[in-house]
SETOR-481082 format. One record per residue (C-alpha): residue in one letter; chain; x, y, z. Coordinates in steps of 0.2 Angstrom, whole numbers, plus 5000, padded with zeros to 4 digits. Last residue first. Example, Ala and Ser with C-alpha at 12.3 -4.5 7.8 and 13.67 -1.06 7.14 Angstrom:
SETOR-481082
[s,A,[5068,4995,5036]]
[a,A,[5062,4978,5039]]
//
This chain:
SETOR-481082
[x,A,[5247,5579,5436]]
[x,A,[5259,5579,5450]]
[x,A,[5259,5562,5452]]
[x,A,[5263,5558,5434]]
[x,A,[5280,5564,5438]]
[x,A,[5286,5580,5434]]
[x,A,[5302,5580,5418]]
[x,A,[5289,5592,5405]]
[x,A,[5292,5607,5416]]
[x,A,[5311,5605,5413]]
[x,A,[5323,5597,5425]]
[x,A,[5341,5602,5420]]
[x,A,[5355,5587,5419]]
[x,A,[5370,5583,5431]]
[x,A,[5387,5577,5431]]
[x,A,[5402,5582,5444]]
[x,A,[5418,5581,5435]]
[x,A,[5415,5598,5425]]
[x,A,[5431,5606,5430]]
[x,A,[5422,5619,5439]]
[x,A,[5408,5607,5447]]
[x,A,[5425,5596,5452]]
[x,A,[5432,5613,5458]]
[x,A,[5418,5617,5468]]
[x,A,[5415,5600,5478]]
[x,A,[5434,5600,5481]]
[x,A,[5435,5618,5489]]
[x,A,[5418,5612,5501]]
[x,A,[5426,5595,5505]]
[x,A,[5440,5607,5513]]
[x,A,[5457,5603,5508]]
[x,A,[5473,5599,5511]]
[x,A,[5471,5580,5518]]
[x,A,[5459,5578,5502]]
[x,A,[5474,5581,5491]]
[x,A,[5468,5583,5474]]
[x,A,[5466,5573,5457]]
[x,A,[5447,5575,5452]]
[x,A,[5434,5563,5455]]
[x,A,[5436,5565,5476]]
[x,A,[5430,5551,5486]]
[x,A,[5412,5548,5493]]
[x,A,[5412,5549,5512]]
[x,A,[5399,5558,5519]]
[x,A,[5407,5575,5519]]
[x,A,[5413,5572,5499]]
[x,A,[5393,5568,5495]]
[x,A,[5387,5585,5507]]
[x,A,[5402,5594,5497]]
[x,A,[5393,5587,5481]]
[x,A,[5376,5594,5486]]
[x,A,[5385,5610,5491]]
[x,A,[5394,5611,5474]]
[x,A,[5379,5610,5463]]
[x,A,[5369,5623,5473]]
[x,A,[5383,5635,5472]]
[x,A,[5386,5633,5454]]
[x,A,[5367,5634,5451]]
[x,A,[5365,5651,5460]]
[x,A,[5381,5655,5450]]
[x,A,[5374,5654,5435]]
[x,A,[5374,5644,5417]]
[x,A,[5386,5630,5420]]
[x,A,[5391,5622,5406]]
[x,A,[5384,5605,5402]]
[x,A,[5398,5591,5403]]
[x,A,[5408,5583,5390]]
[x,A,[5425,5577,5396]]
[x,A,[5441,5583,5393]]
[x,A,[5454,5571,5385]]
[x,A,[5448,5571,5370]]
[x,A,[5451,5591,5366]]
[x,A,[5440,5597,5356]]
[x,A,[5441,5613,5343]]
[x,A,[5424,5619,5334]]
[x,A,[5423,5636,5341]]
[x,A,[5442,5642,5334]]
[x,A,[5438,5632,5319]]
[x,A,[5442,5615,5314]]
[x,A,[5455,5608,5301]]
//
């Protein structure tokens, strides 16, 4: 039987949690800029309802959108 913190639903997928909402923000606008150019929606809404700028935060929200943290050690060589 798992715990309180151990429970996992299937069905959602795995994504890194957001940490603040500078990095919220900054997610969701480069997704809106994807959603303005044409790339459909990864969630289930209605594009004709909304604006690409709601979508892009609720994917982030839900976790739809992926992305990873750069770390000092992630530069390229050309930097060094």
């Amino acid at each position: 039987m798992a715990t309180k913190n151990e429970v996992v639903t299937e069905s959602e997928p795995q994504s890194q949690e957001i940490d603040s909402k500078y990095r919220l923000i900054i997610l969701a606008a480069k997704r809106s800029k994807q959603l303005q150019r044409g790339a459909r929606p990864r969630i289930d809404i209605d594009a004709v309802k909304h604006k690409p700028t709601r979508i892009a935060l609720e994917e982030v929200i839900r976790g739809a959108v992926p992305f990873h943290l750069k770390t000092d050690g992630d530069e390229s060589e050309e930097d060094a």
